[in-house]
N, C-alpha and C positions, 0 to 999 in steps of 0.2 A: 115517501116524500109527499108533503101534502102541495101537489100540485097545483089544486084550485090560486093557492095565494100567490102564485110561484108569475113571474113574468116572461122568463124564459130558463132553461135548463141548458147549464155549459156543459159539453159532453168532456170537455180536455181539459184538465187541470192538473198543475205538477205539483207536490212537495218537494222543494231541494233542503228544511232544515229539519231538522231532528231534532225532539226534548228528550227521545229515546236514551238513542246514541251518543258517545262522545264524539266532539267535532272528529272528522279523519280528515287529514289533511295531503295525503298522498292521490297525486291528480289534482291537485289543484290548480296546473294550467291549463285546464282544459275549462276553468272557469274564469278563468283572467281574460281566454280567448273571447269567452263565450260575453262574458262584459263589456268586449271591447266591440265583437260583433253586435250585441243584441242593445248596446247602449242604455245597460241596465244594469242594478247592481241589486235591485228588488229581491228578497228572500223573505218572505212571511214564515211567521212561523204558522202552525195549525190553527191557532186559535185566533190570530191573526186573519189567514182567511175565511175562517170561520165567520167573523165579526161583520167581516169586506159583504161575503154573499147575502146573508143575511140578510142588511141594509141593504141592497140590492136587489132583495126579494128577488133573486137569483139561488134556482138548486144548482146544482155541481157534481162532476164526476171528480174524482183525484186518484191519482197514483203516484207511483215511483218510478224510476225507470232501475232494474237488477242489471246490471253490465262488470256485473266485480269479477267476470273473465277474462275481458278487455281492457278493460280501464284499471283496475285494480284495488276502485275503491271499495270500500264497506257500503252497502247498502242500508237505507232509510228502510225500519222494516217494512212489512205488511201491515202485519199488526196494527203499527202506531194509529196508522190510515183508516184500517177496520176501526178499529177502536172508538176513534174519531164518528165513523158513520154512524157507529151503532148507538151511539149520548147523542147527535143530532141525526133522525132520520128523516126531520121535518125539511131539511135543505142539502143534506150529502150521500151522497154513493160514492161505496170505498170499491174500485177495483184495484187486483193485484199484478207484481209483475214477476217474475222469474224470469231468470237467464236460462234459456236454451241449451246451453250448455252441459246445463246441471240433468240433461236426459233425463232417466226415469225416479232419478231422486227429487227431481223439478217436479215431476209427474206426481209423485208422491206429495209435493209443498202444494199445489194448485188444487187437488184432490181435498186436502186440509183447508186449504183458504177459503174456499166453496162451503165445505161440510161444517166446519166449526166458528169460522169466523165472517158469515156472511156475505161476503167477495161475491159481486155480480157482475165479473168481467174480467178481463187480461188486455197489459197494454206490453207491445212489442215494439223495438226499435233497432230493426237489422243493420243499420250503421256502427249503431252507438254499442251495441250488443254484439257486433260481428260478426252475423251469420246471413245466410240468404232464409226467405221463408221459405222457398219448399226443399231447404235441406230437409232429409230425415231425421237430423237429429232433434230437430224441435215436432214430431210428427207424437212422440207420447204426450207432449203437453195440450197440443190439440186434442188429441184423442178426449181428453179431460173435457176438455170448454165445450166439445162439441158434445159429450154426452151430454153436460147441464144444461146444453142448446145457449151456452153462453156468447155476450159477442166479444171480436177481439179489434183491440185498436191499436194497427202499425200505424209505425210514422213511414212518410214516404217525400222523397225529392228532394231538396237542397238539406243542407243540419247545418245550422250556425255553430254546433258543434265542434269544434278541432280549425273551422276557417280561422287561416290565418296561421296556424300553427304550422312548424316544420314537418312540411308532407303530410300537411293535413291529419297534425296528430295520429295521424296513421288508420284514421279511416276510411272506410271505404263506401262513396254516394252510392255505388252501382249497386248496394246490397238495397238500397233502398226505391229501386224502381219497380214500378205498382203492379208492373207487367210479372214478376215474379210469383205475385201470390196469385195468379191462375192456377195452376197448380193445388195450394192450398184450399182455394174455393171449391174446386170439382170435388178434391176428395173428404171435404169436409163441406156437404153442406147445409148442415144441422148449426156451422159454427155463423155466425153472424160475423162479417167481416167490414170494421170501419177502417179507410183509408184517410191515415189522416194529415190537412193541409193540403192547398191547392199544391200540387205537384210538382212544381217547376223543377227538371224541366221536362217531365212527361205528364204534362196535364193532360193531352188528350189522350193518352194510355188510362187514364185510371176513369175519365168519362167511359171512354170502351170498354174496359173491363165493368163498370157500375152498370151500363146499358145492356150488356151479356151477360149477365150474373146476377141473380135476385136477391142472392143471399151477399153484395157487397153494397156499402155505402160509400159516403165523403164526407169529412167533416171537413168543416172550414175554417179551423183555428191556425195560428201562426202567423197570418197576416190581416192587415187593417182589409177591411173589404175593398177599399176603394182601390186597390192593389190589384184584386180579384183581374185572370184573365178574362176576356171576352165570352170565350165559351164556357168557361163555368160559370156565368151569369148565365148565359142563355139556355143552358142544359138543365140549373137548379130553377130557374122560372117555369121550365114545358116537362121535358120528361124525366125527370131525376127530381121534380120537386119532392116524390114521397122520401126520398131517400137522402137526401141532404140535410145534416144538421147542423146547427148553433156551439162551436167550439172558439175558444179564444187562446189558449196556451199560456192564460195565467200561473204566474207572475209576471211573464214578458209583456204581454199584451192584458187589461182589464176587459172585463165585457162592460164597463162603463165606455170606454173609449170603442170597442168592439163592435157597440150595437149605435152606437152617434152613428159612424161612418156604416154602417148597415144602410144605415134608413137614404141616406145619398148613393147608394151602388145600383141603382139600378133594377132592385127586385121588385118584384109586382106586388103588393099591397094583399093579393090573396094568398100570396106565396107565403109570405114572412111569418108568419102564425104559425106555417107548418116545419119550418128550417128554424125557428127562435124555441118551440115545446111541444109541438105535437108529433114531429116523428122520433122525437127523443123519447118522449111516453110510448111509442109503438115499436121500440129499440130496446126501451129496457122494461117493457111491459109494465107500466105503471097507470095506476086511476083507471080510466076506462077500458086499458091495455090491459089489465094484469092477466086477463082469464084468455089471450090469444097469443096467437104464433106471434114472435118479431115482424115477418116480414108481410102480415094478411092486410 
């Protein structure tokens, strides 16, 4: 990623279309929900946001979210995403996702996405996925991330996911509280751990757990900053500045609109350098990062 040109680096980015895949159309209320909660109907395709960052002189992280245990849809692959990174390396990073589910066959896909198709990360979503993190069944998939000293990015606190739906589409929030993945941190912690989204409604569980634990983060993607609770302003200004980073949850949110409402929330003027591209480069070991630990 050639950082120098870069203005800030999104760490949270989703793919929802496929040029892969044929459309799958099975689960698709769970997107009708999700339009109706997120008041958005935005779906780029790749090249699409390709074009978006670009101009933005914005890098980007992107993934999928693998939930076809739960939900039952076909997943967007990897690949497409790898693919995608490796023709533009000047503005994207491809991380992968697997369902938990898939145990040591998972372990086996993560292992491949790493070695042959350059994957520099894993994104996890115990809601939407249906599992808690420190079940053991997702413990070989770590096993993986944690040997490449890779990082991994759950989602955590509220999911406009299934809101709305009868019984909440059948998800469950409480897989997704940030106090879970202690667990995860202790015995992995070689894995680089981003929480991601202010938290609601255990923000101050995941400031706790970020301030006890070296090896966890916070990104700030999913909501407009100006949204931001109190304490994660005050915690991403003083002591969680190295560890707080620049996410937006595009397509829902742009970091056009992302970073407007940044610059009005509140944060210190020294801060914002380090939360917009500088602890993203010491996250994902880029530019002056590459030759050190994530978290030095």
């Amino acid at each position: 990623m050639k950082t120098d040109d870069l203005i800030a680096i999104d760490v949270h980015t989703h793919l929802e279309v496929s040029c892969w895949n044929p459309f799958d159309s099975y689960g698709e209320e769970y997107d009708r929900a999700a339009d109706k909660y997120f008041r958005s109907t935005r779906r780029p395709t790749m090249a699409e946001a390709l074009a978006y960052y670009r101009a933005q002189k914005v890098g980007f992280v992107m993934f999928c979210v693998d939930a076809e245990a739960q939900i039952g849809r076909r997943r967007i692959p990897n690949e497409e995403i790898a693919e995608a990174a490796r023709d533009n390396p000047d503005i994207m990073i491809a991380f992968g996702s697997v369902d938990p589910h898939k145990g040591k066959m998972g372990a086996r896909e993560v292992r491949r996405l790493i070695e042959e198709h350059g994957v520099k990360g894993f994104k996890f979503h115990p809601t939407v996925q249906g599992f808690e993190p420190y079940d053991r069944m997702a413990w070989p998939l770590y096993e993986v991330i944690a040997e490449y000293k890779l990082p991994a990015i759950f989602h955590s606190g509220h999911s406009g996911i299934g809101s709305g739906m009868r019984c909440g589409g059948g998800l469950r929030l409480q897989n997704s509280n940030p106090m879970l993945l202690e667990d995860v941190a202790i015995d992995f912690p070689d894995m680089q751990i981003v929480i991601a989204h202010p938290s609601w409604p255990w923000q101050d569980e995941a400031i706790s757990l970020a301030m006890h634990k070296p090896n966890i983060w916070i990104d700030l993607s999913g909501w407009s900053p100006k949204y931001f609770p109190p304490q994660l302003v005050q915690y991403a200004n003083t002591l969680l500045k190295d560890r707080v980073l620049f996410g937006s949850d595009f397509p829902l949110i742009t970091p056009e609109r992302w970073m407007k409402d940044f610059e009005e929330a509140g944060f210190r003027d020294e801060v914002k350098p380090l939360i917009l591209k500088d602890n993203a480069m010491r996250l994902l070991r880029l530019g002056k990062y590459a030759d050190t630990a994530p978290a030095a």
